[in-house]
MARFIVO-696404 format. One record per residue (C-alpha): x, y, z. Coordinates in steps of 0.2 Angstrom, whole numbers, plus 5000, padded with zeros to 4 digits. Layout:
BEGIN
+------+------+------+
!    x !    y !    z !
+------+------+------+
!    X !    Y !    Z !
...
+------+------+------+
//
This chain:
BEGIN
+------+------+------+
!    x !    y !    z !
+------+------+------+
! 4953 ! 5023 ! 4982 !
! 4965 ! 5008 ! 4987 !
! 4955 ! 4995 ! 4978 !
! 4957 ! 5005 ! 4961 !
! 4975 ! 5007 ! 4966 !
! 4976 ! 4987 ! 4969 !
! 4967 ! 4983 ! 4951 !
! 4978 ! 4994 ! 4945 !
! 4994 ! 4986 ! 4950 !
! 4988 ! 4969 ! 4949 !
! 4985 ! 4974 ! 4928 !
! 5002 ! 4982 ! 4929 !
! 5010 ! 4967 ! 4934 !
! 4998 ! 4956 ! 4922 !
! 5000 ! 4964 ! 4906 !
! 5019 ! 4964 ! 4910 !
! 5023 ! 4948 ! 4917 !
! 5007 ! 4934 ! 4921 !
! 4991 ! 4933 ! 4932 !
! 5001 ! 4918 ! 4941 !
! 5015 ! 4931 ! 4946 !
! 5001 ! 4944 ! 4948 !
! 4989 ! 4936 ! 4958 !
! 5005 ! 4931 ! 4968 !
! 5012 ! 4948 ! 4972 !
! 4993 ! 4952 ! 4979 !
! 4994 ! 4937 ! 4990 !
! 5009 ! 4946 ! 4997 !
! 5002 ! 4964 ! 4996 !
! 4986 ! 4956 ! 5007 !
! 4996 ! 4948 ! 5020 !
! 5008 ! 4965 ! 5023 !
! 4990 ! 4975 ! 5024 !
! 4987 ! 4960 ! 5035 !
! 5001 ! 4963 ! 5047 !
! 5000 ! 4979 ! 5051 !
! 4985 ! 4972 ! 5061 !
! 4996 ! 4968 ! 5075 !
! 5007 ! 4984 ! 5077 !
! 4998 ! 4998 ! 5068 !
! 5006 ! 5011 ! 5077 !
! 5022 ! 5002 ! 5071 !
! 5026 ! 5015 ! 5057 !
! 5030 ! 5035 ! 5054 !
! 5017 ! 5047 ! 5048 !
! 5019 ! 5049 ! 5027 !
! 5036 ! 5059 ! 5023 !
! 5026 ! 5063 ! 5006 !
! 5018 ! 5081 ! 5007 !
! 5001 ! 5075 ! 5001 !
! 4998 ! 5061 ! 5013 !
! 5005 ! 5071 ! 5028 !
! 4995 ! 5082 ! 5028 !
! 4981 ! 5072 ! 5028 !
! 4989 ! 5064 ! 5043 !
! 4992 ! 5047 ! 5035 !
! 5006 ! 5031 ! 5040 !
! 5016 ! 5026 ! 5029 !
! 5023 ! 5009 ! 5026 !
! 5034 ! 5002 ! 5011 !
! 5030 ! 4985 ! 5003 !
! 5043 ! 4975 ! 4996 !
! 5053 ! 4991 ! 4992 !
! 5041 ! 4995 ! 4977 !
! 5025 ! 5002 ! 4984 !
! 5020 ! 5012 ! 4999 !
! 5003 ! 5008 ! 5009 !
! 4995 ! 5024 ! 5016 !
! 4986 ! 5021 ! 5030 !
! 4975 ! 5031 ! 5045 !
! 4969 ! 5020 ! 5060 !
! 4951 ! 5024 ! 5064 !
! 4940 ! 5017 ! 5077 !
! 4954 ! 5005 ! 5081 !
! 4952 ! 4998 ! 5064 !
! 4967 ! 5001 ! 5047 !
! 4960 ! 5010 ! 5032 !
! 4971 ! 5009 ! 5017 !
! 4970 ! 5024 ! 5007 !
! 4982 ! 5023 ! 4995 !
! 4993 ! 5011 ! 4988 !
! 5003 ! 5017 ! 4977 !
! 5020 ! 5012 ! 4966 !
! 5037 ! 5023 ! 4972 !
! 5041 ! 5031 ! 4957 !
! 5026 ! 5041 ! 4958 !
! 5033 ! 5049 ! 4971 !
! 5047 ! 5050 ! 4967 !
! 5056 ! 5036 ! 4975 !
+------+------+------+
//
């Protein structure tokens, strides 16, 4: 689900601005994903019903998405990243 999410942004931002901006804001989405590598703990379970449940963490990126997140096997899988105005933000 997260790569569909990714393509989607990236087209978002492409169709809207340029692939030079796009493909820089995924440069910057990559390394945040990369980060939580460190400290995965580091953030809250998901406020948003649908991905509480479901036991996700959630974390914000560049105040415009959230990166939902479980740790498995001591590994991150992103499950969703999706833009804040879908939820409502």
């Amino acid at each position: 689900m997260s790569d569909r999410d990714i393509i989607k942004m990236a087209d978002y931002i492409t169709e809207n601005s340029s692939f030079e901006v796009a493909y820089k804001y995924y440069l910057r989405l990559k390394l945040h994903i990369n980060s939580l590598s460190l400290y995965p703990d580091r953030n809250l379970p998901c406020r948003y019903f649908r991905f509480s449940k479901k036991k996700y963490l959630c974390t914000a990126f560049e105040e415009t998405y959230i990166i939902a997140y479980v740790i498995k096997k001591n590994e991150i899988v992103i499950k969703r990243v999706i833009h804040g105005k879908i939820l409502g933000l």
